[in-house]
N, C-alpha and C positions, 0 to 999 in steps of 0.2 A: 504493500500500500504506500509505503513513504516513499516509491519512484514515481509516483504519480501527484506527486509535491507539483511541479510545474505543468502537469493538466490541470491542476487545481487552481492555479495562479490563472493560468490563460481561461479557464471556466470564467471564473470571476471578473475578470477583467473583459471576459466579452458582454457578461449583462451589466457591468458600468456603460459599457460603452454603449448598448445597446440603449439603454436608460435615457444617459446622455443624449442619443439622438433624435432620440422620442420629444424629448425636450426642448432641443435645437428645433426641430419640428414644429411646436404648436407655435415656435412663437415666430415662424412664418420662414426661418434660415432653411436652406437646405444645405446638409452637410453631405461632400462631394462620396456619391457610390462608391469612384475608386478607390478612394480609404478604408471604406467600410469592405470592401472585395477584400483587400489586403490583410484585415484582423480574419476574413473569417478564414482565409489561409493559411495563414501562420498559425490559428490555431488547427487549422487539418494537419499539418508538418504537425504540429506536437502530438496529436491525437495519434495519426499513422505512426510515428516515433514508441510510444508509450503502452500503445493497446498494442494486443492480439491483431493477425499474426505477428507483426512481427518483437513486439516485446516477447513474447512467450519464445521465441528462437533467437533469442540476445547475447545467447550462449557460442552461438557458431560468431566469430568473428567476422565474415563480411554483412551478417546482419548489425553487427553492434557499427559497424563503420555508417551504415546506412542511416542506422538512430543517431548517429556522430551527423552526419550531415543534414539533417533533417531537423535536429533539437539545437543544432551548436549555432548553423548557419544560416540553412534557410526558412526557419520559422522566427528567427530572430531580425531577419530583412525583412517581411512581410511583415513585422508587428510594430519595426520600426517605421513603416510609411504611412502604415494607419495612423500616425498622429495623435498620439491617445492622450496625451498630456494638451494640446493645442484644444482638442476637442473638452477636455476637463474644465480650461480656463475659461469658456466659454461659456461653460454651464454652470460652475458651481457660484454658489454663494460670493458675496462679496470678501468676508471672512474666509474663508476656508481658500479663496482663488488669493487670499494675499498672502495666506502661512503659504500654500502649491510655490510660489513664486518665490519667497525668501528661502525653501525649502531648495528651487533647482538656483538660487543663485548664491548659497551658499558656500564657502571653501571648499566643503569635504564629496559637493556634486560635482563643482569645477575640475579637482583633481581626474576624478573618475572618469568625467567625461571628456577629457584631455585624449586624443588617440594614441598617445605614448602608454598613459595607465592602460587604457583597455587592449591594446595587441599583448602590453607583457603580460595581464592575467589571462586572456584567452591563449598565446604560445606556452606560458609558463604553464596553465593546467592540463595541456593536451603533451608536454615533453614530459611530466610526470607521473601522468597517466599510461605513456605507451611507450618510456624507455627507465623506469625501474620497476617496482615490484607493486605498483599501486591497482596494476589492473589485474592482477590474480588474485588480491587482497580483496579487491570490489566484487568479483566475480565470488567469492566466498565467503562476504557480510553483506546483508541487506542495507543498512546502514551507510556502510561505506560508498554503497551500490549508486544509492539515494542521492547521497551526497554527490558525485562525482555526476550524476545527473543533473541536478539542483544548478550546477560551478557551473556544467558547459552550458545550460541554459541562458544562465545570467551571463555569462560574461562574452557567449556568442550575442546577445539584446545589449549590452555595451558597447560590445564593436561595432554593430550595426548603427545604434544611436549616434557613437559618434562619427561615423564614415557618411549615412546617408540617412540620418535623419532631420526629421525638417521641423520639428519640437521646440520652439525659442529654449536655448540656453544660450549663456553670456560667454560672451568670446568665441563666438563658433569658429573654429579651424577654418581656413581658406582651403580653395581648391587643391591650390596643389602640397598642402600638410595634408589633407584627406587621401590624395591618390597616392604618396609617400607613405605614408602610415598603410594604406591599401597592399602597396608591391611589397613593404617588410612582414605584416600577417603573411602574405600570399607565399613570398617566398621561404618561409620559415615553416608553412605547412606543410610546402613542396617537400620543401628537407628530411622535415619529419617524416612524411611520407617515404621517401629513398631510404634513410636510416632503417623506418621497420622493416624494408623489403631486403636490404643487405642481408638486417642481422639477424631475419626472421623474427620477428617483435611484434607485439607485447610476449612476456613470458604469461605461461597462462591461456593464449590465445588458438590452443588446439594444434590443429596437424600444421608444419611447416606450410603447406601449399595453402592450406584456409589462411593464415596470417600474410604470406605473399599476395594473396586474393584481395582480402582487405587493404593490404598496403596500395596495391595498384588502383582498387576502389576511391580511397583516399585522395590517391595523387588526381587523377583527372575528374572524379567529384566537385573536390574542391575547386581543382583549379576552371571548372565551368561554372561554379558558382562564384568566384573571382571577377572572373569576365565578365559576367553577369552583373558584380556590384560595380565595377569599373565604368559600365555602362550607363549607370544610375548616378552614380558622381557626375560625370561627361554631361549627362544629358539635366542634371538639379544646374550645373555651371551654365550652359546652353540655355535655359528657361529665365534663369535670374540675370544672365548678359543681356537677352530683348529684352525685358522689364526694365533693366536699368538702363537703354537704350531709346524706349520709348518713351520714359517720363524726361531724360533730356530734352528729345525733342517737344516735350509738350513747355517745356518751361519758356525758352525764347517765343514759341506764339503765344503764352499766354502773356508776357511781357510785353510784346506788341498795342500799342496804345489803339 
């Protein structure tokens, strides 16, 4: 039951959201579909990550690679575009929307959502998970199990928030610290990825050729979901260059006497 800690979280956080909308609704806003697409996807990645089949075969390692990219990465880019903080500030209270706001501008949310913090705890939990003894330890505590679920959920919705989310936080990283921060996760996955296929890794991870299998999983997985957020950077830079292209031009005519 405690691996389904972060169904639990996405549970929850889809009838906020849903709530929220309902609300943005009556009072005449419409809040955009595509967002709303993107929660109820990211929580499918968690849900196909965590239920049957394939939780119940979590055991064969290029299943657990699968639940690796499915809970680590791409349900944490999908929950990142929903916007769920942007959508909060909108609905809630005037109270509660000004603790929301001291809360993300904070020192100790700035840190976090710096893309320095979030690559080193999403590479530092995934090199200690798949190159010492943590995932045969996980594979043999439920606890541990849990946990180690729990890490790569949050801190793949980290990396996301900070790469390509669109959530007002203060000081947002420019373009190219987002696609910088982007090639060091990416290539530091890659790595990882070669490392397990060398040395046959994780320990724990069943027959040589299943841990090869995953390893290879890994590498061009990820590196499609790479591409993929590279693409989302590119094109967040590409939307906000016309916008701030357009309001230039609106300034001299409206200066015009």
């Amino acid at each position: 039951m405690l691996d389904l800690i972060p169904a639990a979280l996405t549970l929850l956080a889809d009838a906020g959201y849903g709530l929220a909308s309902c609300r943005l609704s009556r009072r005449g806003h419409r809040w955009p579909r595509r967002r709303a697409a993107c929660l109820l996807a990211g929580s499918l990645c968690v849900a196909v990550a965590l239920l049957p089949p394939v939780a119940s075969h979590d055991y064969l390692f290029p299943v657990h690679v699968v639940q690796h990219l499915l809970l680590g990465m791409a349900a944490p880019a999908f929950l990142a575009l929903s916007a769920p903080v942007t959508l909060a500030l909108r609905t809630l209270p005037r109270r509660m929307r000004r603790a929301l706001l001291r809360g993300l501008h904070s020192p100790v949310i700035t840190v976090l959502a710096a893309p320095a913090t979030a690559v080193t705890l999403d590479l530092g939990g995934l090199y200690a998970l798949y190159l010492t003894g943590l995932y045969q330890a996980a594979e043999g505590d439920s606890l541990i199990h849990a946990a180690v679920h729990l890490h790569m959920f949050l801190a793949g919705c980290l990396l996301s928030w900070a790469l390509i989310g669109i959530d007002p936080v203060r000081r947002r990283p420019g373009t190219r610290m987002r696609l910088a921060a982007l090639v060091i996760a990416a290539a530091g996955h890659d790595t990882l990825a070669k490392l397990m296929y060398a040395w046959t890794l994780p320990a724990g991870g069943g027959p040589a050729t299943a841990r090869q299998q995953g390893a290879g999983l890994m590498y061009y997985g990820g590196t499609a979901i790479d591409v993929a957020l590279a693409v989302i950077v590119m094109t967040q830079w590409y939307l906000a260059t016309g916008r701030a292209l357009a309001r230039s031009r609106r300034r001299p005519a409206a200066a015009e006497p």
